[in-house]
N, CA, C and O atoms as CSV, one atom per row, in Angstrom:
chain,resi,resn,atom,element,x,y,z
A,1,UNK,N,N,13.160,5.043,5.684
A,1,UNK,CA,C,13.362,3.878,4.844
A,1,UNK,C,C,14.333,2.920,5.527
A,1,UNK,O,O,13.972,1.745,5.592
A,2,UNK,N,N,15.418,3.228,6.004
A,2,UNK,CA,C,16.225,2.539,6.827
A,2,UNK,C,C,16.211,1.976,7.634
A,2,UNK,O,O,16.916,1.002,7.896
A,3,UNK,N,N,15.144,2.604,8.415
A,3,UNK,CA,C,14.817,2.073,9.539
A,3,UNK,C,C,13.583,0.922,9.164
A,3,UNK,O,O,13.754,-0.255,9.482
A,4,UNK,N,N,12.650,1.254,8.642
A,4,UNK,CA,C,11.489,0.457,8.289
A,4,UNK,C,C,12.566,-0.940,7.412
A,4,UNK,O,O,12.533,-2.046,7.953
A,5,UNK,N,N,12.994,-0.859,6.779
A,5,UNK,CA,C,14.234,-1.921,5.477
A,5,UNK,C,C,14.857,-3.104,6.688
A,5,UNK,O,O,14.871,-4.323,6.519
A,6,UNK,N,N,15.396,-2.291,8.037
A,6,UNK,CA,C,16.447,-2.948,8.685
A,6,UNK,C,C,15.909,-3.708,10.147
A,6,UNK,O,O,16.495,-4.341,11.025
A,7,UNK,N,N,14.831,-3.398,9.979
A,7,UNK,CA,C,13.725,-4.154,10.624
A,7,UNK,C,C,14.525,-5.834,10.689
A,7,UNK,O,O,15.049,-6.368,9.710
A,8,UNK,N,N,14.456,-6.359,11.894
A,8,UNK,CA,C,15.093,-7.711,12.263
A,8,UNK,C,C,13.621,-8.643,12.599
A,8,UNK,O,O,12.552,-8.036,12.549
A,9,UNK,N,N,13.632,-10.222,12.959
A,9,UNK,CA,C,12.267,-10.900,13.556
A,9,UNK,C,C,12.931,-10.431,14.741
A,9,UNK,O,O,14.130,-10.199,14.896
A,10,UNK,N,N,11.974,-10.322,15.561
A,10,UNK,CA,C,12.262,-10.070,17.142
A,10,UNK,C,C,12.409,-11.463,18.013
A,10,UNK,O,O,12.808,-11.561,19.173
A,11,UNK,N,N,12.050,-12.330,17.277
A,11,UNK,CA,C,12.520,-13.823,18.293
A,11,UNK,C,C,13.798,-14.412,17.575
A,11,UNK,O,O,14.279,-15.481,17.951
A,12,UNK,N,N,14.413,-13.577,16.376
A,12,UNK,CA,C,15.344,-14.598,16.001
A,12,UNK,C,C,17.248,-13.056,15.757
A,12,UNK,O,O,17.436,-11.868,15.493
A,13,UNK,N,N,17.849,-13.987,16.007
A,13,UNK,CA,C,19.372,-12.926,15.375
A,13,UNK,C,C,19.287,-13.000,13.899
A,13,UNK,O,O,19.118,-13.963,13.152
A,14,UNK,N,N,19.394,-12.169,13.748
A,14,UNK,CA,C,20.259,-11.524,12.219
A,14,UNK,C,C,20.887,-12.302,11.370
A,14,UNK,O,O,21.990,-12.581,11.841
A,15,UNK,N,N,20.766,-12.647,10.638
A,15,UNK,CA,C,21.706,-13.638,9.717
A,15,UNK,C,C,22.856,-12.431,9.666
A,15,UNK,O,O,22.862,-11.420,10.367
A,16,UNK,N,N,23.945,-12.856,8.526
A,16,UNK,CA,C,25.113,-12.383,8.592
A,16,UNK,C,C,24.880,-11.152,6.915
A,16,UNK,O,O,25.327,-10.009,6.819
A,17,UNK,N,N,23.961,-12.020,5.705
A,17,UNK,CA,C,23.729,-11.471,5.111
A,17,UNK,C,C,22.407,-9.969,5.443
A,17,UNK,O,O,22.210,-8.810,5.080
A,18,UNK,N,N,21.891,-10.872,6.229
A,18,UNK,CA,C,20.827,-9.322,6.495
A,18,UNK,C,C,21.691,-8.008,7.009
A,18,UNK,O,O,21.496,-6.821,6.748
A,19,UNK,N,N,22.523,-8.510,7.679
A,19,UNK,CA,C,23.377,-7.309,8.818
A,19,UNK,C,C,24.127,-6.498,7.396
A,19,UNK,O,O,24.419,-5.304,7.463
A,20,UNK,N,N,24.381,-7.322,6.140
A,20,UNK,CA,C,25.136,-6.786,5.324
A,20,UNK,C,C,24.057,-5.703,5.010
A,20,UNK,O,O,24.169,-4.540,5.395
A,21,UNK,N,N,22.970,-6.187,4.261
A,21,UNK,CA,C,21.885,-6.047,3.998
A,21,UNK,C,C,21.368,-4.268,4.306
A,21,UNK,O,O,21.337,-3.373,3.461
A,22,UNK,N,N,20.935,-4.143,6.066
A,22,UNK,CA,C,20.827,-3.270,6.352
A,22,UNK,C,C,22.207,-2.290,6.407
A,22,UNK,O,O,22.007,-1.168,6.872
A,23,UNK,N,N,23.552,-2.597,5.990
A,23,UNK,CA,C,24.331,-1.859,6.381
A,23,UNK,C,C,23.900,-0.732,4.285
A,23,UNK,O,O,23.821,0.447,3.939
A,24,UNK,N,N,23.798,-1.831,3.728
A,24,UNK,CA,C,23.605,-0.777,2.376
A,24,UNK,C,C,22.357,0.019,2.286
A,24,UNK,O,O,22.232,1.038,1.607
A,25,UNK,N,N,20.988,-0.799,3.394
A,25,UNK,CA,C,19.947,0.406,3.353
A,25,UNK,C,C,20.078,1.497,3.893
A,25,UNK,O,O,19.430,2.518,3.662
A,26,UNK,N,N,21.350,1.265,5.023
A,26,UNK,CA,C,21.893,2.888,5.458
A,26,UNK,C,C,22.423,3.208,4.561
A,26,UNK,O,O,21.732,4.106,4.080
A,27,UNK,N,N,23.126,3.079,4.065
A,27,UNK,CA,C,23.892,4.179,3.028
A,27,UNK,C,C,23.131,4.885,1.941
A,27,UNK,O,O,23.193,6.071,1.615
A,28,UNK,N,N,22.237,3.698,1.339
A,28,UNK,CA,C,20.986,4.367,0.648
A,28,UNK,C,C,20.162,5.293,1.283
A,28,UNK,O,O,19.788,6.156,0.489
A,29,UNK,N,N,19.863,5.397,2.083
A,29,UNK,CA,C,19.246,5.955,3.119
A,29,UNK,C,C,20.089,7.360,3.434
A,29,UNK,O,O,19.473,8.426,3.449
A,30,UNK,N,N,21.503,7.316,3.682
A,30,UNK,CA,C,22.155,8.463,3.587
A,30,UNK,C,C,22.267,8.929,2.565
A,30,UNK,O,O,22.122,10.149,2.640
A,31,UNK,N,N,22.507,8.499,1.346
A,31,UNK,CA,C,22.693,8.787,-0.046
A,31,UNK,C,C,21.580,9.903,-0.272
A,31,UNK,O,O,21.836,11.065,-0.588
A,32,UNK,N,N,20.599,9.501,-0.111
A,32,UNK,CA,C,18.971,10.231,-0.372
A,32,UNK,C,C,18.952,11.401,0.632
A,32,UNK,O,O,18.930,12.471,0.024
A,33,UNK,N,N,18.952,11.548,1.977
A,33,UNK,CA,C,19.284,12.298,2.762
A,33,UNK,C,C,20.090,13.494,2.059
A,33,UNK,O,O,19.647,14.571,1.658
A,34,UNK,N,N,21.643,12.906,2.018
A,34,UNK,CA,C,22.338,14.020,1.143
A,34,UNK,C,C,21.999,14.990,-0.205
A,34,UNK,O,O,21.930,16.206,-0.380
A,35,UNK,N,N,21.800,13.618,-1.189
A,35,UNK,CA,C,21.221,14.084,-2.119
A,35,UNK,C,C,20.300,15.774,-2.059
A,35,UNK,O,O,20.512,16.871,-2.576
A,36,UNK,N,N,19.189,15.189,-1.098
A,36,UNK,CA,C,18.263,15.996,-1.023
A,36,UNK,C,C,18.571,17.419,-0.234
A,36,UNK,O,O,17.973,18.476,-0.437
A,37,UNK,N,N,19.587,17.211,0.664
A,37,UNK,CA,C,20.215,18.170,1.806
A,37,UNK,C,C,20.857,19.089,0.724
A,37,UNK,O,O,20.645,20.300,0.654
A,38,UNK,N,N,21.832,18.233,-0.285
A,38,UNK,CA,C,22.550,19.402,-1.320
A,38,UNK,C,C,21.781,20.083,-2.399
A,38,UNK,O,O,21.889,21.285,-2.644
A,39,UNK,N,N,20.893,19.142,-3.119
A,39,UNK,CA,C,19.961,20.004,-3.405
A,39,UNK,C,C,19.494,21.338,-3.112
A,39,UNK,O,O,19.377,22.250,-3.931
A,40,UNK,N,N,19.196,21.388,-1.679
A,40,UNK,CA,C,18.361,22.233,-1.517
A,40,UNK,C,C,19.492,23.456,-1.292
A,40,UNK,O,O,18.977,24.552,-1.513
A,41,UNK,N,N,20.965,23.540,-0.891
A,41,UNK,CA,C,21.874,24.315,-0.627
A,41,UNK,C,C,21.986,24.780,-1.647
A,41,UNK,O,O,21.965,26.005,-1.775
A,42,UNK,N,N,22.201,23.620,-3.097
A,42,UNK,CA,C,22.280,24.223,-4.384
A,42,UNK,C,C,21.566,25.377,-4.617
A,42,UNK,O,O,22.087,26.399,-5.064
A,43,UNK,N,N,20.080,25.237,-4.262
A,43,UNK,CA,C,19.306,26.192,-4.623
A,43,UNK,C,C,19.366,27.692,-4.608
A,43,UNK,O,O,18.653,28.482,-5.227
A,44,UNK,N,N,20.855,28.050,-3.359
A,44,UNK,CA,C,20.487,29.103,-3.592
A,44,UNK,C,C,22.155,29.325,-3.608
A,44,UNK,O,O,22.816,29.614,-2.611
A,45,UNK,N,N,22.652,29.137,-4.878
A,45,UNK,CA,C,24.004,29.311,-5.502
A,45,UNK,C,C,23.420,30.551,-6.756
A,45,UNK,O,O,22.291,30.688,-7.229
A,46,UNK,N,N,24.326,31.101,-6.948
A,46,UNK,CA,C,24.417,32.305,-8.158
A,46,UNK,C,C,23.896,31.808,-8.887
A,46,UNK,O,O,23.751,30.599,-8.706
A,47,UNK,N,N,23.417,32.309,-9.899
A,47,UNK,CA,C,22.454,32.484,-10.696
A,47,UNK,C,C,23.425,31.742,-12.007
A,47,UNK,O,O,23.110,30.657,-12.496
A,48,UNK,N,N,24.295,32.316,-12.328
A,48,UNK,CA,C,25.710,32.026,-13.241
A,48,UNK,C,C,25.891,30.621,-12.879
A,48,UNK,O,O,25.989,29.951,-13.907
A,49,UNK,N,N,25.971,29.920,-11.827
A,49,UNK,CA,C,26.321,28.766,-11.979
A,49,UNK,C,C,25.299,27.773,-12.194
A,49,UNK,O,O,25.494,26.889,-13.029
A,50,UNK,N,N,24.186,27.828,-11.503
A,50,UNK,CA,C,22.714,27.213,-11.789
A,50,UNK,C,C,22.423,26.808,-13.275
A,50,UNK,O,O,21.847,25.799,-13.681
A,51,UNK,N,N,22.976,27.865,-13.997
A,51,UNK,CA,C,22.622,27.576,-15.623
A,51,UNK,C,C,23.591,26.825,-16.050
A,51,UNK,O,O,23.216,26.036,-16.918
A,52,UNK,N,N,24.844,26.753,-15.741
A,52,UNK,CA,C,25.696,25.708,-15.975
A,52,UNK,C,C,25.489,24.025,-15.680
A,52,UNK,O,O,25.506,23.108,-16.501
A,53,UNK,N,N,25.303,23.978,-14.305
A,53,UNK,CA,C,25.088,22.575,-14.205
A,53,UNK,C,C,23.623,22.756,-13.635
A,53,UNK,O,O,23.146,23.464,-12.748
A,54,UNK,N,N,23.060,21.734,-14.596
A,54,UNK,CA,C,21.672,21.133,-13.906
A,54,UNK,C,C,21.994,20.278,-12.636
A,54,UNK,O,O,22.157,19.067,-12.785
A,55,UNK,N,N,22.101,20.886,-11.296
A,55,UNK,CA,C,22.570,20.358,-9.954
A,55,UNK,C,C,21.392,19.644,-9.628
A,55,UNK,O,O,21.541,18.449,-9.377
A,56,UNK,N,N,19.932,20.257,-9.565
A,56,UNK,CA,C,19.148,19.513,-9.130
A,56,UNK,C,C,18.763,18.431,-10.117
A,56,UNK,O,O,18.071,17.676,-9.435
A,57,UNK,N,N,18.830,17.879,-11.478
A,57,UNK,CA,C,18.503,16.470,-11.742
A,57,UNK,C,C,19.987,15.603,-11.442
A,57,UNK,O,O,20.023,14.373,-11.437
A,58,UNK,N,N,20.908,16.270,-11.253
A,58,UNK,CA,C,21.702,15.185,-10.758
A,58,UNK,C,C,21.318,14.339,-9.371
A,58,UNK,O,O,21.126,13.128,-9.259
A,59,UNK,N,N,21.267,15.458,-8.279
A,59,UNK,CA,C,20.992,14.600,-7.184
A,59,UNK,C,C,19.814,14.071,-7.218
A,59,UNK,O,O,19.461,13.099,-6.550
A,60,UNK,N,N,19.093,14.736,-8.065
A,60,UNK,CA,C,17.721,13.888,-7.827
A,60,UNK,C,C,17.763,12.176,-8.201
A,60,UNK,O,O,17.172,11.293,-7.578
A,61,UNK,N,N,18.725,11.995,-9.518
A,61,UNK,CA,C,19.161,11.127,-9.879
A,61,UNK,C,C,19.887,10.288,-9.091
A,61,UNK,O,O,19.826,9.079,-9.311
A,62,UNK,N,N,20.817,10.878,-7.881
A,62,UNK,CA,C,21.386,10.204,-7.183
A,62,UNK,C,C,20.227,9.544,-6.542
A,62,UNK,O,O,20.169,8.332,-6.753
A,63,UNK,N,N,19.391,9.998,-5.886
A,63,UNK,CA,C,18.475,9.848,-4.993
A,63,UNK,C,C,17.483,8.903,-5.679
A,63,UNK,O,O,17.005,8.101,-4.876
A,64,UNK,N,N,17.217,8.822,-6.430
A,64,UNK,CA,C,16.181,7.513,-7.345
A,64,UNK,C,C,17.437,6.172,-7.435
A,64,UNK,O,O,17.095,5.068,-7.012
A,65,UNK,N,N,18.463,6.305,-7.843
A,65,UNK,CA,C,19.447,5.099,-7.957
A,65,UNK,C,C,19.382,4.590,-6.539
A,65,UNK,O,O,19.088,3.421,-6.291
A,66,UNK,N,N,19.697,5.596,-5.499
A,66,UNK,CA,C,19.739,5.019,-4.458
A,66,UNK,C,C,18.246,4.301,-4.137
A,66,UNK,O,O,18.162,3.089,-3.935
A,67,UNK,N,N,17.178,5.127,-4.119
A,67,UNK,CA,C,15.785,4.137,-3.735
A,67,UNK,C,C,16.036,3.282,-4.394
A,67,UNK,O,O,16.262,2.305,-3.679
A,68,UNK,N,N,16.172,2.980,-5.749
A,68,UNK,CA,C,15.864,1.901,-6.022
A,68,UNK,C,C,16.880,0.641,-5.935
A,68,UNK,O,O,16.352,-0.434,-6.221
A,69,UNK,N,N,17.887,0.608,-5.680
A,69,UNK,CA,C,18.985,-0.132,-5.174
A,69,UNK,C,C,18.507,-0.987,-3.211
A,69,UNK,O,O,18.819,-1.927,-2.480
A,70,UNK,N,N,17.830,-0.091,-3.258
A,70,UNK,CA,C,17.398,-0.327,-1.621
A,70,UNK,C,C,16.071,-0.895,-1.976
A,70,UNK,O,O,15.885,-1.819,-1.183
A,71,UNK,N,N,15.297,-0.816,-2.593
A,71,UNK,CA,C,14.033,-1.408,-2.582
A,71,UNK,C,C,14.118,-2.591,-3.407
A,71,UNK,O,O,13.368,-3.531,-3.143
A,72,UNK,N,N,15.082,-2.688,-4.550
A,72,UNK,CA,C,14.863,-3.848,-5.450
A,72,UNK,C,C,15.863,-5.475,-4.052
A,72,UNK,O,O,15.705,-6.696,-4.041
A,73,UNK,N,N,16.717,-4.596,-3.214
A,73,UNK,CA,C,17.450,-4.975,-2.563
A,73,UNK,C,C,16.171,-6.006,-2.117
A,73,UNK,O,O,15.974,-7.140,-2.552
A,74,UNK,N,N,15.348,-5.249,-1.098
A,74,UNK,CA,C,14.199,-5.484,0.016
A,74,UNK,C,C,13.500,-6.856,-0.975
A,74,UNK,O,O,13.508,-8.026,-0.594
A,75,UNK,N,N,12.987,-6.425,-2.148
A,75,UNK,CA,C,11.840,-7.349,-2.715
A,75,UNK,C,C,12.835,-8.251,-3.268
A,75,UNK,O,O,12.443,-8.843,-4.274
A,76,UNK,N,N,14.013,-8.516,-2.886
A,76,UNK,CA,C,14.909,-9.822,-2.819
A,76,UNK,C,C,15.028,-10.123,-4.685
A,76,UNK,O,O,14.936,-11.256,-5.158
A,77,UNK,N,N,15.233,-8.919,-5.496
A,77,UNK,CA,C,14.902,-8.542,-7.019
A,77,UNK,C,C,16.615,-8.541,-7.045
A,77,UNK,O,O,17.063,-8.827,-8.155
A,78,UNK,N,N,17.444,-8.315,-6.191
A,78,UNK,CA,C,19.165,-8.541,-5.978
A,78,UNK,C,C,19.285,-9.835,-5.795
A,78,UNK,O,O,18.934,-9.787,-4.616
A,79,UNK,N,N,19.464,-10.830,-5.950
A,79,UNK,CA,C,19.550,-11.744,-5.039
A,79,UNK,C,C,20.988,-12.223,-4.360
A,79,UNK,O,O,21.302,-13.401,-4.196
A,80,UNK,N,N,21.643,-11.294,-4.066
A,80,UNK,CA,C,23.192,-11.186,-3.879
A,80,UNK,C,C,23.849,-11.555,-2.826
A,80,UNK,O,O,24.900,-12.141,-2.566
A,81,UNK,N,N,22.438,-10.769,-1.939
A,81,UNK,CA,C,22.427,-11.054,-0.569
A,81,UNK,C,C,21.027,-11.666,0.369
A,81,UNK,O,O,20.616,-11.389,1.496
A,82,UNK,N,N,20.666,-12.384,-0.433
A,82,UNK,CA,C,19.322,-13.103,0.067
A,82,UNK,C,C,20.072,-14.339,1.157
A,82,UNK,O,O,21.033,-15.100,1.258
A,83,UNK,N,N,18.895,-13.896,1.804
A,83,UNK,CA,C,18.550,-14.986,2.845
A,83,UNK,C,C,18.526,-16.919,2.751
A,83,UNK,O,O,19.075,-17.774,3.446
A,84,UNK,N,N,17.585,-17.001,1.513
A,84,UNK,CA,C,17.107,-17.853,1.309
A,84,UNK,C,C,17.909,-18.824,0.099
A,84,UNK,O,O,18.020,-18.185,-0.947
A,85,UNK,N,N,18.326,-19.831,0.041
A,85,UNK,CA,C,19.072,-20.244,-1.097
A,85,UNK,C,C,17.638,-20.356,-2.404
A,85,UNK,O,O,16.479,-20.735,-2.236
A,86,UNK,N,N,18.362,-19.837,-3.715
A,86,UNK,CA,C,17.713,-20.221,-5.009
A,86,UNK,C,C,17.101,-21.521,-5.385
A,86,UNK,O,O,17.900,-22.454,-5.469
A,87,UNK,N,N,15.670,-21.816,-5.665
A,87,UNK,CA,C,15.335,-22.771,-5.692
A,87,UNK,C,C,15.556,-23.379,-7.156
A,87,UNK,O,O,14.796,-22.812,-7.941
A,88,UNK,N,N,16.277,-24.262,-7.722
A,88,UNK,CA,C,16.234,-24.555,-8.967
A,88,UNK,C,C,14.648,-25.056,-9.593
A,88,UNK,O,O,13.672,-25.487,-8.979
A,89,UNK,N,N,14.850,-24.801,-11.052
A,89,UNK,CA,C,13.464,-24.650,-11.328
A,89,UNK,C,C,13.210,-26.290,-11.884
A,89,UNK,O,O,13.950,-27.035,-12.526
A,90,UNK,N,N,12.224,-26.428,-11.492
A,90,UNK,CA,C,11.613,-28.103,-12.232
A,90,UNK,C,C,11.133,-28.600,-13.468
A,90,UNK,O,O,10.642,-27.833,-14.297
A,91,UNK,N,N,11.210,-29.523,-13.615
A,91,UNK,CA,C,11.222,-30.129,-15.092
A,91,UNK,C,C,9.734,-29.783,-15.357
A,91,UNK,O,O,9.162,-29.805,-14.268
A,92,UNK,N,N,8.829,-29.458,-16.405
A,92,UNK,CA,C,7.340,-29.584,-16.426
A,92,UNK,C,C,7.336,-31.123,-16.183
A,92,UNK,O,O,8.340,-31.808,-16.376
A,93,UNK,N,N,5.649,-31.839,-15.565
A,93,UNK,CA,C,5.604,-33.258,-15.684
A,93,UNK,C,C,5.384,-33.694,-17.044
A,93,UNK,O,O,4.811,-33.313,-18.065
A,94,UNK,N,N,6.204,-34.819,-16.549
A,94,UNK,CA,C,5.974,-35.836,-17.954
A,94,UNK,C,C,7.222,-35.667,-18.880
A,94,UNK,O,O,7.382,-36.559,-19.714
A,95,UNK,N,N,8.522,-34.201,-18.833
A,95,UNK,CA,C,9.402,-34.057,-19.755
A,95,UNK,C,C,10.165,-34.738,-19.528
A,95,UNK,O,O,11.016,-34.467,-20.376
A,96,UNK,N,N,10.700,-35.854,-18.687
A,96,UNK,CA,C,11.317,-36.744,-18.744
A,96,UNK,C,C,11.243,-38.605,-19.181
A,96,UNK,O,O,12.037,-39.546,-19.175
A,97,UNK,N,N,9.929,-38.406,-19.494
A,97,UNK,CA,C,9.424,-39.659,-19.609
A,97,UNK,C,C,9.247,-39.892,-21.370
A,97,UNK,O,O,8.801,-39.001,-22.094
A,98,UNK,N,N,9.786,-41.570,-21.998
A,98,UNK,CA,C,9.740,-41.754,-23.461
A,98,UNK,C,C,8.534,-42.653,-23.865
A,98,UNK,O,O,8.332,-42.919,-25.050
C-alpha cells in the first residue's frame, strides 16, 4: 500500500504536501503491518488471557482505521493535505439576476 500510495510523476518533484502525504501512508502502512504481526503473536498467548481481552478485534481495528485513513487520504476525501487548492462552488445561472 505504501509503496503503490507514495508513488511520485516521474517528470515532476514532489510537492511539499505529497512528501507529507506519503510520510503518513508509511505509518499507515506500518500501523497495519504491526497490527497484523501482533495479532498473530497474540495468538498463541495462554488461554487465560485470550478470554480476557479480545486482542484480535482490537488490532484488527487498528488495522481498518489505519486503511482507511490512508485511502480516504489517497481519494483526496481529507482534504488537509491536497495538492490542489478547493474550488469554490458557483452560483446556479440566472441566481443573480432581478
Amino acid at each position: 500500500m505504501a509503496l503503490r500510495f507514495s508513488k511520485t510523476d516521474p517528470n515532476g518533484t514532489p510537492t511539499s504536501q505529497k512528501s507529507r502525504r506519503n510520510v503518513i501512508y508509511r505509518i499507515c502502512a506500518g500501523l497495519i503491518a504491526a497490527s497484523m504481526l501482533v495479532a498473530f503473536v497474540a495468538n498463541f498467548l495462554p488461554a487465560s488471557i485470550k478470554q480476557d481481552v479480545p486482542t484480535l478485534f482490537w488490532f484488527e481495528a487498528v488495522a481498518v482505521v489505519a486503511f482507511s485513513v490512508s485511502w480516504l487520504m489517497k481519494g483526496e476525501a481529507i482534504p488537509v493535505l491536497n495538492d490542489k487548492p478547493s474550488v469554490p462552488e458557483r452560483a446556479p445561472a440566472g441566481a443573480g439576476r432581478v
